[in-house]
C-alpha positions in Angstrom: 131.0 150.6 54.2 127.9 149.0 52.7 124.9 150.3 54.4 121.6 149.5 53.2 118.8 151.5 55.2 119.2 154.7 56.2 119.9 155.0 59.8 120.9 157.7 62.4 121.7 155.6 65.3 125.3 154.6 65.5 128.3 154.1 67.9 131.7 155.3 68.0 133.1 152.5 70.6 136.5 153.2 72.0 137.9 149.7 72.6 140.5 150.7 76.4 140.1 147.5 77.6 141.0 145.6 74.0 144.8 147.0 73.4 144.6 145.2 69.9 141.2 147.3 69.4 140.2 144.6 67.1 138.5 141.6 68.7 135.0 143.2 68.4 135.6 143.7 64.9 137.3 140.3 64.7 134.2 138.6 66.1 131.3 140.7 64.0 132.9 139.8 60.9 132.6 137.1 61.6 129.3 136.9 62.4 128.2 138.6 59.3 130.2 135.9 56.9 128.1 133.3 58.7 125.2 134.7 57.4 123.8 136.5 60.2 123.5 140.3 60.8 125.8 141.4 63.2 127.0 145.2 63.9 128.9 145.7 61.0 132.2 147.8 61.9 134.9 150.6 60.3 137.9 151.4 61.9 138.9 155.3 62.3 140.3 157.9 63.8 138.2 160.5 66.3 139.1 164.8 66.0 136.7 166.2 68.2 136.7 169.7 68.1 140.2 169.8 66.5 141.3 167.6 69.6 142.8 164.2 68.8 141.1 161.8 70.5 142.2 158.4 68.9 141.4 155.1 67.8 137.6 154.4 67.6 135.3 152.0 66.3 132.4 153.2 64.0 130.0 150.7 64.4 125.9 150.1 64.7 124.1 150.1 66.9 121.4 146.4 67.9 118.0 147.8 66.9 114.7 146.5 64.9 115.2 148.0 61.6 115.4 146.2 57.7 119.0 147.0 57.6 120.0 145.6 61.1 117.7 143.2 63.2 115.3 142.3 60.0 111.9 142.2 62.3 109.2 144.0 62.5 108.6 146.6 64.2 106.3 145.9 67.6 104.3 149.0 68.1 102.3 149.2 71.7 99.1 148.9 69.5 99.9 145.7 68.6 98.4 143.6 70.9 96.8 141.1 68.8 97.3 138.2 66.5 100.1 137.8 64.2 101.3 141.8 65.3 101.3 140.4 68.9 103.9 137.5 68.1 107.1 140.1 67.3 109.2 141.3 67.4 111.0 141.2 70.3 114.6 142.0 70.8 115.4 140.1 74.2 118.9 139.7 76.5 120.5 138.3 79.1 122.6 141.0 80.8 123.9 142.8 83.5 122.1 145.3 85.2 124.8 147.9 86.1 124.6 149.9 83.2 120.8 150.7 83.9 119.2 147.4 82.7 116.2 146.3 84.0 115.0 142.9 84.5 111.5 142.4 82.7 111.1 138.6 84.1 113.2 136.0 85.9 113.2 132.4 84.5 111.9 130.1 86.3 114.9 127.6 85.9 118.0 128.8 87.7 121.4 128.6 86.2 123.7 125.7 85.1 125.1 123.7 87.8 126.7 123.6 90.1 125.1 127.4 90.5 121.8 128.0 91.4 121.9 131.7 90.5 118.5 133.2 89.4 118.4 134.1 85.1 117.1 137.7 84.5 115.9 138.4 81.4 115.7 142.2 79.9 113.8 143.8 77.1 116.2 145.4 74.7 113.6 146.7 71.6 111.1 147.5 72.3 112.0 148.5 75.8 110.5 146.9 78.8 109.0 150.5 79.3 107.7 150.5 76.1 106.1 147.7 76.2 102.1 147.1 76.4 101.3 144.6 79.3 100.2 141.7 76.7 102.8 142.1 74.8 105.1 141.3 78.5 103.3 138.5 78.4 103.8 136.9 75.4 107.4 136.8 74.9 107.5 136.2 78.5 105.2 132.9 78.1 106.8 132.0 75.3 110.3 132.2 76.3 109.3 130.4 79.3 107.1 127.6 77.3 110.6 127.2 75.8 112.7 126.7 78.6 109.6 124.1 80.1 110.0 122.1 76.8 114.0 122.2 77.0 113.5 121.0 80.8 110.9 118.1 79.8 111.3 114.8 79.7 110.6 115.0 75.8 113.1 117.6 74.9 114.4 116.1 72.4 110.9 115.6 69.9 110.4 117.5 67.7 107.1 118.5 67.4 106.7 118.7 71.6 110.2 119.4 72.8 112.3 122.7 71.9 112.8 122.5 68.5 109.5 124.4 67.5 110.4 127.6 69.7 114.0 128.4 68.2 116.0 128.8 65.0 118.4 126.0 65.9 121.1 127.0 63.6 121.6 130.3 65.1 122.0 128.8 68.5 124.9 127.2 67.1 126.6 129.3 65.4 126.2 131.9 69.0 127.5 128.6 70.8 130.8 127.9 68.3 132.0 131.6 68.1 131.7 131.9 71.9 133.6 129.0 72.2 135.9 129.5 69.7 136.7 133.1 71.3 136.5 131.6 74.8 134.4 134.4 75.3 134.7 134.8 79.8 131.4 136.9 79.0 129.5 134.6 76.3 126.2 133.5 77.2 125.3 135.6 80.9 126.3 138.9 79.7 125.6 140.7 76.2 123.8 137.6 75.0 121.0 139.4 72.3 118.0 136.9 71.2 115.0 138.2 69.1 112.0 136.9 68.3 110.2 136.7 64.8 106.5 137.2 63.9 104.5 133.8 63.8 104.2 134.5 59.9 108.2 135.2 60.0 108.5 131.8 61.3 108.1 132.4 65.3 111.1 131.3 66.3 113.8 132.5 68.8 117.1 133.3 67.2 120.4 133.8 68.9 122.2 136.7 68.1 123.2 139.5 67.2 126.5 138.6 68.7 128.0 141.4 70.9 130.6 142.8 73.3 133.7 140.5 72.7 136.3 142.9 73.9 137.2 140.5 76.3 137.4 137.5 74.5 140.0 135.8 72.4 142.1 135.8 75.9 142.1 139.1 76.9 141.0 138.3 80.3 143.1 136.9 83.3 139.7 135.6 85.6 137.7 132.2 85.8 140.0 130.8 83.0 139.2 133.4 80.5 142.9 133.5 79.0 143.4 129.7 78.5 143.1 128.0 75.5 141.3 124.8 77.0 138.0 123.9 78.9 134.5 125.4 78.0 132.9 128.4 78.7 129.2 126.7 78.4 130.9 124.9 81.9 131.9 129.0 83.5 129.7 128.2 86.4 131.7 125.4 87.1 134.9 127.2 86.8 133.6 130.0 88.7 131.1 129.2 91.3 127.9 131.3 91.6 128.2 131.9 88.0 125.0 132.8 85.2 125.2 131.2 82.5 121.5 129.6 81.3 121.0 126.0 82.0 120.0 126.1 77.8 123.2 125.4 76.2 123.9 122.2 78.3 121.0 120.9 78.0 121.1 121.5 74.1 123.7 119.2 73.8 122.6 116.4 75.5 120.4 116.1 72.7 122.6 113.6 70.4 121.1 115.0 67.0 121.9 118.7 67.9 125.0 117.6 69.3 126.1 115.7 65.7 124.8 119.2 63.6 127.0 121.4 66.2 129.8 119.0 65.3 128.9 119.1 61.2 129.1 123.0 61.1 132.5 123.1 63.3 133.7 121.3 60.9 132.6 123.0 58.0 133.6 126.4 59.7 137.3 125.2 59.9 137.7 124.7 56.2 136.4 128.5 55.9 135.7 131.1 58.5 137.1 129.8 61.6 140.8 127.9 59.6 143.4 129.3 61.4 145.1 130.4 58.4 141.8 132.6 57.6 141.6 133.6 60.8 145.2 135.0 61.0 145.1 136.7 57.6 142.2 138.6 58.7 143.3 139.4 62.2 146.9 141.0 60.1 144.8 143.1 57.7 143.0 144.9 60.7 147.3 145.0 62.4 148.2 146.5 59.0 145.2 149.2 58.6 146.2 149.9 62.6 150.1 150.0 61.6 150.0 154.0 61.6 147.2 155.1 63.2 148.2 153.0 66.1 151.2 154.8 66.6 149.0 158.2 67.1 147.1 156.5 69.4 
């Protein structure tokens, strides 16, 4: 289990609702074979106090630090110049399990829903947070989504191009898709933002919380193997999904790269035969401790 910064922040994630216990691991390999950090994962088994407890998942934890989220480090002193500009770990999220909203975007959801889009501060938290830096990322993020909305969208020196890491969107876009993920992109979506002298983009990612992907849900479509889950709002009305990855496509020349990297994917990561070899090394590592479990 390669670990390349000392750390002291981990996770030991007991996957109830995933009866496989594998799709998070599944998905943040993954990840990290496409080249971008994502929680990197060891199967075990849990004694607690001489008690049995179980399968677990030993995993870390999404954080600023060189050996996971490779930004620096915003400090509430840094409210000026190139410290100002990152970084920032942002997400769209859910707000039941203590989240709090830092801003609301100004565009409401995809259609047909008209659903207001929170945004929350992940790290730094929003409490940690000096009141320029709020508004930076804020501003930014939202001079973003104004350039996504324009009429010149698609230019690339006035539309969105210049505020994110386009790759990264589409590699978050494919393995949502490809894991019809009934949570992917309105709950556990992760971006961060880079220092300007990092390259002051917005990257998607780290990818996370996919327990109830691959079809391990039985709501808004979530266990079929056709339609898209960039259209959920469709499928379930009043639904949160961004208006971003919609209007993404609509540009023709991110459309054709989406479509150049799916296709390079299924000759590597995502062919099904790779995919199925991987999915029964995990079965035959769980072959006995499942039975414990």
């Amino acid at each position: 289990f390669p670990v390349t910064i000392a750390d002291n922040d981990w996770i030991l994630y007991a996957p109830y609702t995933d009866k496989s216990m594998i799709r998070n691991v599944l998905t943040y390999h993954l990840g990290n074979e496409m080249g971008r950090w994502t929680p990197r994962t060891k199967l075990c088994e849990l004694v607690l106090n001489g008690e049995y407890m179980g399968v677990y998942v030993f995993m870390e934890r999404i954080k600023q630090n060189p050996g996971r989220v490779n930004i620096d480090p915003l400090l509430p002193i840094d409210t000026l110049n190139n410290e100002l500009t990152g970084g920032y770990i942002t997400k769209v999220d859910k707000t039941t399990a203590g989240g709090v909203i830092a801003w609301d975007s100004p565009y409401p959801a995809q259609a047909p829903s008209n659903v207001t889009i929170g945004l929350q501060l992940h790290d730094p938290s929003l409490d940690q947070l000096h009141p320029t830096q709020l508004n930076y990322i804020q501003t930014f993020f939202t001079d973003w989504e104004d350039a996504l909305a324009g009429t010149n969208f698609t230019d690339p020196v006035l539309g969105y191009r210049k505020f994110i890491d386009v790759p990264s969107f589409i590699d978050f876009f494919l393995v949502n898709e490809v894991s019809k993920n009934v949570d992917g992109y309105r709950i556990s979506s992760f971006f961060y933002k880079e220092r300007f002298s990092e390259g002051n983009k917005i990257v998607a990612g780290p990818l996370w919380d996919y327990n109830i992907a691959w079809g391990n849900s039985n709501y808004c479509e979530g266990g079929e193997t056709f339609g898209w889950e960039i259209n959920f709002n469709e499928v379930c009305g009043g639904g949160n999904n961004p208006f971003w990855w919609n209007k993404l496509l609509e540009d023709s020349l991110y459309a054709n790269e989406v479509h150049c990297r799916w296709n390079e994917l299924r000759t590597t990561l995502l062919d099904t035969t790779y995919l199925y070899n991987y999915i029964d090394s995990l079965a035959a590592i769980l072959e006995v401790p499942a039975q414990r479990h």
